[in-house]
KOLSE-167045 format. One record per residue (C-alpha): residue in three letters; residue number from 1; x, y, z. Coordinates in steps of 0.001 Angstrom, whole numbers, always signed. Each point is the difference from the previous one (the first is absolute). Example, Ala and Ser with C-alpha at 12.3 -4.5 7.8 and 13.67 -1.06 7.14 Angstrom:
<pts>
+------+------+---------+---------+---------+
! resn ! resi !       x !       y !       z !
+------+------+---------+---------+---------+
!  Ala !    1 !  +12300 !   -4500 !   +7800 !
!  Ser !    2 !   +1370 !   +3440 !    -660 !
+------+------+---------+---------+---------+
</pts>
This chain:
<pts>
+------+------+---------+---------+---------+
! resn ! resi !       x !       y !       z !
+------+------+---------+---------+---------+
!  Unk !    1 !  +95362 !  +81639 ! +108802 !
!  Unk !    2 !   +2334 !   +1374 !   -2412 !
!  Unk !    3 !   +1672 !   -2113 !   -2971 !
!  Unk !    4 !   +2940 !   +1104 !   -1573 !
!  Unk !    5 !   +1623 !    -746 !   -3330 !
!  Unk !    6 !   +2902 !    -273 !   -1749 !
!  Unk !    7 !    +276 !   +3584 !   -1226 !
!  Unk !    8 !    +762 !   +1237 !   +3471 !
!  Unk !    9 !   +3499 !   -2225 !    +596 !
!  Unk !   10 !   +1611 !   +3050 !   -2687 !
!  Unk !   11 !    +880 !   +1608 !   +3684 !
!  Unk !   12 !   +2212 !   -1404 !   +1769 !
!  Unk !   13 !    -481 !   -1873 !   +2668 !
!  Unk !   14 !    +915 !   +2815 !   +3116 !
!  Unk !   15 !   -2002 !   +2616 !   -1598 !
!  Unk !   16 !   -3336 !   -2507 !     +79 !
!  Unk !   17 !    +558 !    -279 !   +3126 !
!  Unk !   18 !    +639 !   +3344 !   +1277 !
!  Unk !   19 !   -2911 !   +1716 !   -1929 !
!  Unk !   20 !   -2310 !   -2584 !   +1186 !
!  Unk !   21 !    +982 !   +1174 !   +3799 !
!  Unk !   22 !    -483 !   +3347 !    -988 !
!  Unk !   23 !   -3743 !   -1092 !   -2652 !
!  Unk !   24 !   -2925 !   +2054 !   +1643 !
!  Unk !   25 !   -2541 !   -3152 !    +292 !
!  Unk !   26 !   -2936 !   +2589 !    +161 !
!  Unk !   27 !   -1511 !   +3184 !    -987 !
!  Unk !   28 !    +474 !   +1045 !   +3650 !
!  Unk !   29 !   +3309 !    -698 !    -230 !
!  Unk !   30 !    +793 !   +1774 !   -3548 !
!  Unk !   31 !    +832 !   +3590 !    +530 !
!  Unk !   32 !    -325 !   +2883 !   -2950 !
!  Unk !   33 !   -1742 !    -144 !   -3198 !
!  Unk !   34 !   -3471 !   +1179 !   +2188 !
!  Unk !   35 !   -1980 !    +439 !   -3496 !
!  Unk !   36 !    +964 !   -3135 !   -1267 !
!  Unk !   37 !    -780 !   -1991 !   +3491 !
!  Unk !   38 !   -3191 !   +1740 !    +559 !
!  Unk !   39 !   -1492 !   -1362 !   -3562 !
!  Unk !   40 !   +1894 !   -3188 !    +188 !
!  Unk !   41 !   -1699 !    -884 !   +4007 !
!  Unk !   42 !   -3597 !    +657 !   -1830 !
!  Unk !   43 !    +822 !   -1967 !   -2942 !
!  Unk !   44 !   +1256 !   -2551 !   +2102 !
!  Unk !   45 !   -3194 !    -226 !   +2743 !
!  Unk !   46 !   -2346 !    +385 !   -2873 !
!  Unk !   47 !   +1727 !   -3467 !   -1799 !
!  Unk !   48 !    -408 !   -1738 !   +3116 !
!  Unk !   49 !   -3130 !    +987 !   +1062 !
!  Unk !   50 !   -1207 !   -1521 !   -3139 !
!  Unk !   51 !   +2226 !   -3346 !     +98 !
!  Unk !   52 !   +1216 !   +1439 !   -2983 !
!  Unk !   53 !   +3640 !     +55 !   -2073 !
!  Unk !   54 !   +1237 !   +3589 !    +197 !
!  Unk !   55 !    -344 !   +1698 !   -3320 !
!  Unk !   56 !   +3351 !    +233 !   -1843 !
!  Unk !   57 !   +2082 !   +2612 !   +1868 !
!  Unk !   58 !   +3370 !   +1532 !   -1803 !
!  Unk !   59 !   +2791 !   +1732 !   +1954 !
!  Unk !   60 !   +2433 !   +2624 !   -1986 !
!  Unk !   61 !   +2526 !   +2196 !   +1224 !
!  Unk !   62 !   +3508 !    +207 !    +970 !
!  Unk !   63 !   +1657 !   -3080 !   +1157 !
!  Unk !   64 !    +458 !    -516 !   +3382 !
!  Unk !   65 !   -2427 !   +1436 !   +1527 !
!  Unk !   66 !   -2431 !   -2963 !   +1189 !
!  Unk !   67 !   -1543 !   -1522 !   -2965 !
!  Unk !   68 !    +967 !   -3758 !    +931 !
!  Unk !   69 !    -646 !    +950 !   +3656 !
!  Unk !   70 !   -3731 !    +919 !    -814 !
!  Unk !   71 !    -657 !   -2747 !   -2213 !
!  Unk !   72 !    +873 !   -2290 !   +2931 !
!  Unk !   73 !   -2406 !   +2152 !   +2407 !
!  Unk !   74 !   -2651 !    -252 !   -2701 !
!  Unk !   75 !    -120 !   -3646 !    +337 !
!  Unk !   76 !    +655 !    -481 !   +3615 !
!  Unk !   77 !   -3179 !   +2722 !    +174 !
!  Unk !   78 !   -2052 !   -2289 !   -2500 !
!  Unk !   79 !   +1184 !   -2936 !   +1903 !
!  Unk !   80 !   +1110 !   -1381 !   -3657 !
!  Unk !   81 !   +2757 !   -1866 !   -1111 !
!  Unk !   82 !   +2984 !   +1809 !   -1907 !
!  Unk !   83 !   +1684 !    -865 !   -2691 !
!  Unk !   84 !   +2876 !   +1879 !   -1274 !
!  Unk !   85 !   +2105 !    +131 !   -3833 !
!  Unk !   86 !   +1240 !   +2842 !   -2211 !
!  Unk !   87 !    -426 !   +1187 !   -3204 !
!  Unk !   88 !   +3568 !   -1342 !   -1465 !
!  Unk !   89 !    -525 !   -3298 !   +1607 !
!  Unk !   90 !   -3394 !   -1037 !   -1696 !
!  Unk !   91 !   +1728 !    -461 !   -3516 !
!  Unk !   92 !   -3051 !   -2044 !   -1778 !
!  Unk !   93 !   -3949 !     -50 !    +436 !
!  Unk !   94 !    +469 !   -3891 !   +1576 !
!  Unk !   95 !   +1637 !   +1399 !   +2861 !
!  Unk !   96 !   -2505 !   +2557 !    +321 !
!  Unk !   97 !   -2730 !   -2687 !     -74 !
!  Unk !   98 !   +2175 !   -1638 !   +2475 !
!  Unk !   99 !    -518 !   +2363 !   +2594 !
!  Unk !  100 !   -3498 !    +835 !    -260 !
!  Unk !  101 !   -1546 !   -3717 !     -78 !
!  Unk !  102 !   +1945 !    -313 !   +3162 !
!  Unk !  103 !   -1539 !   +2683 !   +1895 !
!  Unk !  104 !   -2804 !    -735 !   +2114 !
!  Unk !  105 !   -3010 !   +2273 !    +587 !
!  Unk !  106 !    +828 !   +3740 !   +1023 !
!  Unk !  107 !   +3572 !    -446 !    -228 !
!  Unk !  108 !   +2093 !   +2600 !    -849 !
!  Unk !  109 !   +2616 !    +162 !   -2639 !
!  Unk !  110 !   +2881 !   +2109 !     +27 !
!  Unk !  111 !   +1478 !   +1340 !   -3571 !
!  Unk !  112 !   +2845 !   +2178 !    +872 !
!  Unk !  113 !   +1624 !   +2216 !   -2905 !
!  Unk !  114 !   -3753 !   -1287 !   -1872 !
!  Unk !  115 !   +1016 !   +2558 !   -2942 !
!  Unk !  116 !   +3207 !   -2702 !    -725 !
!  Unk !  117 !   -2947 !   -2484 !   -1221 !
!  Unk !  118 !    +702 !    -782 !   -3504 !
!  Unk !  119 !   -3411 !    +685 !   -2264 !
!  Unk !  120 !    -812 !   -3282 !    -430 !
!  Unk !  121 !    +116 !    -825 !   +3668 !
!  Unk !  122 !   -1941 !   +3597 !    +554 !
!  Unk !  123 !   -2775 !   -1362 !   -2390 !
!  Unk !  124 !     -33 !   -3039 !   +1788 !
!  Unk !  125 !    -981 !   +1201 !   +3150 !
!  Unk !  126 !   -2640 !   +2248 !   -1700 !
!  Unk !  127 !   -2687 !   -2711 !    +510 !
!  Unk !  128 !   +1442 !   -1271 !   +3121 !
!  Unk !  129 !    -568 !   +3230 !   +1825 !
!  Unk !  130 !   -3534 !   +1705 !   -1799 !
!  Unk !  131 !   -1507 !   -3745 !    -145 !
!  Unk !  132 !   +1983 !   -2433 !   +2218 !
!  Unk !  133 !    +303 !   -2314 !   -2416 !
!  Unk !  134 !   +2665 !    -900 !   -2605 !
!  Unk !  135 !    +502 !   -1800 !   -3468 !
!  Unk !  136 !   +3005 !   -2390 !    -494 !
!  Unk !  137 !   +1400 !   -1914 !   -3336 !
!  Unk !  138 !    +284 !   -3142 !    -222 !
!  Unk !  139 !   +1737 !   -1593 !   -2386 !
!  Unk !  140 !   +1230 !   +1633 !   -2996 !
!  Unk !  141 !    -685 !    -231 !   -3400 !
!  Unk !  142 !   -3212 !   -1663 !   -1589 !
!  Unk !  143 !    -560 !   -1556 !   +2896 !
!  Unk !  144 !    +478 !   +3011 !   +2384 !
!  Unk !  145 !   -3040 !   +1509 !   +2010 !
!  Unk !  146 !    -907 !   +2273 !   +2657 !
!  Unk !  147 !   -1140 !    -996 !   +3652 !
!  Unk !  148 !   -1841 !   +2137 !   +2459 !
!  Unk !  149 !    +904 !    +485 !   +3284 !
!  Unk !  150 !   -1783 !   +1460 !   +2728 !
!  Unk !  151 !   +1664 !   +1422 !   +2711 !
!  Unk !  152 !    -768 !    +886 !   +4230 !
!  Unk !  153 !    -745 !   +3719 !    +291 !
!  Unk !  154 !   +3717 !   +1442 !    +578 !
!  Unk !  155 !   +1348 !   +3795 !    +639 !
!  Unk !  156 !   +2842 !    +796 !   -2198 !
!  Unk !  157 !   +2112 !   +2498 !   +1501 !
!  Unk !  158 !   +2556 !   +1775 !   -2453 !
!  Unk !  159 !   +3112 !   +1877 !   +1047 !
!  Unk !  160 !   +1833 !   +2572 !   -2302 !
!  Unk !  161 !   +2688 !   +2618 !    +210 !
!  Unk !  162 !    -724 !   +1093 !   -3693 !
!  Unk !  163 !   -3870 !    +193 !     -13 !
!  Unk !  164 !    -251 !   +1901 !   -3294 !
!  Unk !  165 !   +1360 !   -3208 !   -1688 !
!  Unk !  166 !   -2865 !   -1900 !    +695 !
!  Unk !  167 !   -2574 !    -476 !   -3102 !
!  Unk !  168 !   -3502 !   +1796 !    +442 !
!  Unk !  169 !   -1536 !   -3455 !    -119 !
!  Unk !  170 !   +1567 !   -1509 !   +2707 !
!  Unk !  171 !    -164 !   +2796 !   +2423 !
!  Unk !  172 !   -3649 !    +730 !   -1077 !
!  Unk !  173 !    -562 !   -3413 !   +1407 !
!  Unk !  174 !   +1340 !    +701 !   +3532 !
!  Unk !  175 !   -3246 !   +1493 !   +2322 !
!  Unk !  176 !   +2353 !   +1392 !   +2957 !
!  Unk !  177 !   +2728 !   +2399 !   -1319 !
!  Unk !  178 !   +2559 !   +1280 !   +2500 !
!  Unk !  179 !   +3125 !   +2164 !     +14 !
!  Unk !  180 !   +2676 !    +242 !   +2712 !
!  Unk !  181 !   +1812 !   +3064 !    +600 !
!  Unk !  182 !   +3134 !    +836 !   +2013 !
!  Unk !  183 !     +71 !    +268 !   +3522 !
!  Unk !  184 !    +622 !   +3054 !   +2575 !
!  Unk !  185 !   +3156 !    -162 !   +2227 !
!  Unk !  186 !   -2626 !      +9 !   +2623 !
!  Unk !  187 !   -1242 !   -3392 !   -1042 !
!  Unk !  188 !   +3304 !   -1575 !   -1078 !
!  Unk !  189 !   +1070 !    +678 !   +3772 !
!  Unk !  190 !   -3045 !   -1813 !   +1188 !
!  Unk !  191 !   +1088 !   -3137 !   -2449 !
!  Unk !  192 !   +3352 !    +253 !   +1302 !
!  Unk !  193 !    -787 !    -221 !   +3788 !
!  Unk !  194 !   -2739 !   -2316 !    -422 !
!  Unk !  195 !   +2483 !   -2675 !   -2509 !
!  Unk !  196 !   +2709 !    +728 !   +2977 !
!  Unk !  197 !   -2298 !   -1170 !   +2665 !
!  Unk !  198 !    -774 !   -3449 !   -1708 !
!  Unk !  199 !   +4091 !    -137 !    -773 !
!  Unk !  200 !    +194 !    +772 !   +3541 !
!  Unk !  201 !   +2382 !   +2663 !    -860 !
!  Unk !  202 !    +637 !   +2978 !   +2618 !
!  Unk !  203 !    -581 !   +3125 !   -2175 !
!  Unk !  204 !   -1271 !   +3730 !   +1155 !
!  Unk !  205 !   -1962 !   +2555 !   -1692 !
!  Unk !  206 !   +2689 !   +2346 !   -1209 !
!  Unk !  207 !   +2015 !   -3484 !   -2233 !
!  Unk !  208 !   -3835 !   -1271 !   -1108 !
!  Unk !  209 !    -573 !   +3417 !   -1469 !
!  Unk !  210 !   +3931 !    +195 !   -1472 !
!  Unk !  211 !    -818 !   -3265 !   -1389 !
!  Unk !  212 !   -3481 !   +1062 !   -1833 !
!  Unk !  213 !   +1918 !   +3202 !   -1433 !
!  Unk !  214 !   +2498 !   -1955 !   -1754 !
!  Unk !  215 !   -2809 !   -2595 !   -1435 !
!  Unk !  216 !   -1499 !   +1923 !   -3053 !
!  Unk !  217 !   -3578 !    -209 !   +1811 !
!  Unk !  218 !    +369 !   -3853 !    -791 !
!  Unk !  219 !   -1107 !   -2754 !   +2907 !
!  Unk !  220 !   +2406 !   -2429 !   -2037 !
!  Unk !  221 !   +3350 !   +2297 !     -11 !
!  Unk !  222 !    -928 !    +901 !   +3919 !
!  Unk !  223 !     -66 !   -3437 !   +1125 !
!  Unk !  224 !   +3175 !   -1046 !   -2549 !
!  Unk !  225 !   +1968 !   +3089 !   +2383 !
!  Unk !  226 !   -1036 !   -1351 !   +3032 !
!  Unk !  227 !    +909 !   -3789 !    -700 !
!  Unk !  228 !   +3724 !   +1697 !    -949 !
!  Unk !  229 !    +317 !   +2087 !   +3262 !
!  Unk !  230 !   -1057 !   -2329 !   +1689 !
!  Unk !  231 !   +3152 !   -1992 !   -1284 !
!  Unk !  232 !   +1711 !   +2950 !    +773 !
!  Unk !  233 !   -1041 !    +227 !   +3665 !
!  Unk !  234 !    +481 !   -3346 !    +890 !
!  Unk !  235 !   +3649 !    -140 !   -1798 !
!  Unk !  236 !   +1403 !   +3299 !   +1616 !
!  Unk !  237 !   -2758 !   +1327 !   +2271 !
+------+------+---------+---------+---------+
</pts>
Protein backbone atom coordinates (compact mmCIF):
# COMPACT_ATOMS: atom_id res chain seq x y z
CA UNK A 1 0.00 0.00 0.00
CA UNK A 2 2.88 2.19 -0.17
CA UNK A 3 3.09 5.47 -2.48
CA UNK A 4 6.19 6.87 -3.34
CA UNK A 5 7.26 10.29 -4.54
CA UNK A 6 9.47 12.09 -6.40
CA UNK A 7 12.08 12.75 -3.72
CA UNK A 8 13.13 9.14 -3.70
CA UNK A 9 14.34 8.92 -7.70
CA UNK A 10 17.76 11.12 -6.11
CA UNK A 11 19.12 7.25 -5.90
CA UNK A 12 19.76 5.73 -8.61
CA UNK A 13 17.95 3.37 -10.04
CA UNK A 14 20.16 -0.13 -8.88
CA UNK A 15 20.44 1.04 -5.42
CA UNK A 16 16.28 1.31 -5.18
CA UNK A 17 16.24 -1.73 -6.13
CA UNK A 18 18.74 -3.49 -4.17
CA UNK A 19 17.78 -1.87 -0.76
CA UNK A 20 14.26 -2.67 -1.37
CA UNK A 21 15.41 -6.60 -1.58
CA UNK A 22 17.26 -6.13 1.38
CA UNK A 23 13.94 -3.38 3.28
CA UNK A 24 12.86 -5.34 6.52
CA UNK A 25 8.88 -5.17 5.73
CA UNK A 26 8.27 -5.74 9.56
CA UNK A 27 9.23 -5.27 13.06
CA UNK A 28 9.92 -9.03 13.10
CA UNK A 29 12.03 -8.67 10.47
CA UNK A 30 14.09 -5.43 11.74
CA UNK A 31 16.97 -6.49 13.85
CA UNK A 32 18.82 -4.02 16.60
CA UNK A 33 17.69 -0.85 18.00
CA UNK A 34 15.58 -3.22 20.86
CA UNK A 35 14.67 0.15 22.89
CA UNK A 36 13.53 1.89 20.05
CA UNK A 37 11.34 -1.26 18.62
CA UNK A 38 9.95 -2.10 21.92
CA UNK A 39 8.27 1.61 22.28
CA UNK A 40 7.67 1.93 18.63
CA UNK A 41 5.44 -1.91 18.57
CA UNK A 42 3.27 -0.23 21.60
CA UNK A 43 2.92 2.98 19.95
CA UNK A 44 2.07 1.30 16.95
CA UNK A 45 -0.77 -1.40 18.50
CA UNK A 46 -2.06 1.36 20.65
CA UNK A 47 -2.78 3.68 17.14
CA UNK A 48 -4.49 0.86 15.71
CA UNK A 49 -6.35 -0.36 18.34
CA UNK A 50 -7.96 2.96 18.34
CA UNK A 51 -8.39 3.39 14.37
CA UNK A 52 -6.27 6.13 15.04
CA UNK A 53 -3.26 8.20 13.00
CA UNK A 54 -0.04 7.47 14.89
CA UNK A 55 1.08 10.49 16.80
CA UNK A 56 3.96 12.30 15.05
CA UNK A 57 7.05 10.08 15.45
CA UNK A 58 10.77 11.65 14.67
CA UNK A 59 13.83 9.48 13.94
CA UNK A 60 17.55 11.06 14.60
CA UNK A 61 20.77 9.54 14.49
CA UNK A 62 23.49 8.58 12.27
CA UNK A 63 22.70 7.92 8.74
CA UNK A 64 22.41 4.66 7.64
CA UNK A 65 21.32 2.91 10.10
CA UNK A 66 17.47 2.17 9.28
CA UNK A 67 15.59 5.31 9.48
CA UNK A 68 13.85 4.98 5.91
CA UNK A 69 13.63 1.21 6.59
CA UNK A 70 11.43 1.85 9.79
CA UNK A 71 9.38 4.45 8.40
CA UNK A 72 8.32 1.91 5.75
CA UNK A 73 7.63 -0.82 8.63
CA UNK A 74 5.69 1.87 10.48
CA UNK A 75 3.24 2.09 7.75
CA UNK A 76 3.11 -1.41 6.53
CA UNK A 77 2.39 -2.02 10.61
CA UNK A 78 -0.41 0.78 10.50
CA UNK A 79 -1.55 -0.64 7.29
CA UNK A 80 -1.24 3.19 5.98
CA UNK A 81 -0.21 4.60 2.93
CA UNK A 82 3.40 6.23 2.61
CA UNK A 83 4.38 9.04 1.20
CA UNK A 84 7.90 10.03 0.93
CA UNK A 85 9.95 13.82 0.14
CA UNK A 86 12.91 15.58 1.76
CA UNK A 87 13.63 18.56 3.33
CA UNK A 88 15.64 20.24 0.20
CA UNK A 89 12.99 19.15 -2.16
CA UNK A 90 9.89 20.96 -0.55
CA UNK A 91 11.24 24.52 -1.58
CA UNK A 92 7.77 26.56 -0.95
CA UNK A 93 4.67 26.11 1.50
CA UNK A 94 2.41 25.15 -1.94
CA UNK A 95 4.29 22.12 -2.28
CA UNK A 96 3.97 21.39 1.23
CA UNK A 97 0.18 21.85 0.96
CA UNK A 98 0.57 19.67 -1.98
CA UNK A 99 1.44 16.75 -0.18
CA UNK A 100 -0.68 16.85 2.73
CA UNK A 101 -4.22 17.48 0.93
CA UNK A 102 -3.22 14.42 -0.95
CA UNK A 103 -2.87 12.12 1.84
CA UNK A 104 -5.68 10.12 2.83
CA UNK A 105 -6.59 9.17 6.41
CA UNK A 106 -3.67 7.60 8.58
CA UNK A 107 -1.20 7.92 5.98
CA UNK A 108 2.14 8.38 6.70
CA UNK A 109 4.49 10.98 5.46
CA UNK A 110 8.03 10.66 5.20
CA UNK A 111 10.35 14.00 5.70
CA UNK A 112 13.83 12.83 5.41
CA UNK A 113 16.75 15.37 6.40
CA UNK A 114 13.23 17.39 8.07
CA UNK A 115 15.91 19.91 9.71
CA UNK A 116 16.71 21.07 5.69
CA UNK A 117 12.98 22.63 5.85
CA UNK A 118 13.35 26.22 5.24
CA UNK A 119 11.38 28.32 8.23
CA UNK A 120 8.71 29.24 6.32
CA UNK A 121 7.93 25.74 5.17
CA UNK A 122 8.69 24.63 9.07
CA UNK A 123 5.91 27.18 10.12
CA UNK A 124 3.79 25.87 7.62
CA UNK A 125 3.51 22.57 8.78
CA UNK A 126 3.08 23.89 12.38
CA UNK A 127 -0.75 23.77 12.00
CA UNK A 128 -0.74 20.89 9.73
CA UNK A 129 0.71 18.59 12.32
CA UNK A 130 -0.75 20.08 16.10
CA UNK A 131 -4.27 20.78 14.25
CA UNK A 132 -4.50 18.98 10.87
CA UNK A 133 -5.52 21.72 9.22
CA UNK A 134 -3.81 24.46 7.14
CA UNK A 135 -4.26 28.16 5.88
CA UNK A 136 -3.43 29.04 2.20
CA UNK A 137 -3.27 32.64 0.26
CA UNK A 138 -5.03 33.34 -2.27
CA UNK A 139 -4.50 35.95 -4.30
CA UNK A 140 -2.24 38.68 -3.49
CA UNK A 141 -2.60 42.07 -2.81
CA UNK A 142 -5.97 43.86 -1.81
CA UNK A 143 -7.66 41.23 -2.98
CA UNK A 144 -5.60 38.42 -1.30
CA UNK A 145 -7.15 36.18 1.55
CA UNK A 146 -6.64 33.20 3.53
CA UNK A 147 -8.48 29.74 3.06
CA UNK A 148 -8.76 26.96 5.56
CA UNK A 149 -8.06 23.65 4.95
CA UNK A 150 -8.74 20.72 6.86
CA UNK A 151 -6.81 17.84 6.54
CA UNK A 152 -7.23 13.52 7.19
CA UNK A 153 -5.46 12.65 10.44
CA UNK A 154 -1.75 11.89 9.07
CA UNK A 155 1.64 10.70 11.00
CA UNK A 156 4.53 12.77 10.04
CA UNK A 157 7.60 10.92 10.39
CA UNK A 158 10.91 13.10 10.39
CA UNK A 159 14.39 11.80 9.68
CA UNK A 160 17.64 13.70 10.72
CA UNK A 161 21.35 13.12 10.95
CA UNK A 162 21.83 16.59 12.69
CA UNK A 163 18.99 16.54 15.33
CA UNK A 164 20.31 19.51 17.33
CA UNK A 165 19.47 21.68 14.23
CA UNK A 166 16.00 21.26 14.55
CA UNK A 167 14.01 24.37 16.23
CA UNK A 168 12.43 23.63 19.78
CA UNK A 169 9.07 24.27 18.17
CA UNK A 170 9.06 21.83 15.69
CA UNK A 171 10.49 19.01 17.62
CA UNK A 172 8.26 19.93 20.65
CA UNK A 173 5.52 19.06 18.26
CA UNK A 174 6.67 15.47 17.49
CA UNK A 175 4.92 12.92 20.43
CA UNK A 176 7.34 9.81 19.61
CA UNK A 177 11.08 10.77 19.83
CA UNK A 178 13.62 8.12 18.84
CA UNK A 179 17.39 7.81 18.47
CA UNK A 180 19.35 5.11 16.60
CA UNK A 181 22.63 4.07 17.68
CA UNK A 182 25.38 1.97 16.05
CA UNK A 183 25.28 -1.55 15.78
CA UNK A 184 27.46 -4.55 17.37
CA UNK A 185 29.57 -6.70 14.95
CA UNK A 186 27.33 -9.32 16.33
CA UNK A 187 24.31 -7.78 14.69
CA UNK A 188 25.94 -6.45 11.50
CA UNK A 189 26.84 -10.27 10.87
CA UNK A 190 23.25 -11.19 11.31
CA UNK A 191 22.31 -8.29 8.54
CA UNK A 192 24.92 -9.58 6.41
CA UNK A 193 23.83 -13.30 6.29
CA UNK A 194 20.29 -12.55 6.35
CA UNK A 195 20.72 -9.65 3.04
CA UNK A 196 22.99 -12.68 1.49
CA UNK A 197 20.24 -15.15 1.75
CA UNK A 198 17.61 -12.94 -0.15
CA UNK A 199 20.72 -12.12 -2.79
CA UNK A 200 21.04 -15.74 -2.76
CA UNK A 201 24.64 -15.28 -2.17
CA UNK A 202 26.78 -18.31 -0.65
CA UNK A 203 28.52 -16.64 2.35
CA UNK A 204 29.82 -18.37 5.85
CA UNK A 205 30.10 -17.10 9.25
CA UNK A 206 33.76 -16.24 9.44
CA UNK A 207 33.29 -13.48 5.78
CA UNK A 208 29.65 -12.23 7.42
CA UNK A 209 31.52 -11.30 10.55
CA UNK A 210 34.79 -9.84 8.35
CA UNK A 211 32.21 -7.98 6.58
CA UNK A 212 30.39 -6.36 9.84
CA UNK A 213 34.03 -5.41 11.21
CA UNK A 214 34.86 -3.36 8.33
CA UNK A 215 31.18 -1.57 8.35
CA UNK A 216 31.54 1.14 11.14
CA UNK A 217 28.50 -0.65 13.07
CA UNK A 218 26.40 0.72 10.01
CA UNK A 219 23.54 -1.74 8.29
CA UNK A 220 24.02 0.67 5.15
CA UNK A 221 28.05 0.35 4.74
CA UNK A 222 27.55 -3.66 5.54
CA UNK A 223 25.21 -4.25 2.84
CA UNK A 224 27.21 -1.55 0.32
CA UNK A 225 30.47 -4.36 1.10
CA UNK A 226 28.53 -7.16 0.38
CA UNK A 227 26.88 -5.88 -2.99
CA UNK A 228 30.90 -5.17 -3.98
CA UNK A 229 32.17 -8.71 -3.01
CA UNK A 230 29.73 -10.03 -4.30
CA UNK A 231 30.99 -8.44 -7.67
CA UNK A 232 34.11 -9.63 -6.64
CA UNK A 233 33.12 -13.30 -6.24
CA UNK A 234 31.28 -13.67 -9.19
CA UNK A 235 34.15 -11.84 -11.42
CA UNK A 236 37.17 -13.93 -10.03
CA UNK A 237 35.70 -16.39 -7.53
Amino acid sequence: MTRFLDGEEEMGQEHQEFEQRLRPLSFDDFAGQDKVLENLRVFVEAANQRGEALDHVLLHGPPGLGKTTLAHIIANELDAGLKLSSGPVIDKPGELAGLLTNLEERDVLFIDEIHRLSPVVEEYLYSAMEDYRIDIMIDSGPAARSVQINLNQFTLIGATTRSGLLTAPLRARFGINSRLQYYSVELLASIVERSAHILKVPIDANAAVEIARRSRGTPRIANALLRRMRDFAQVKG
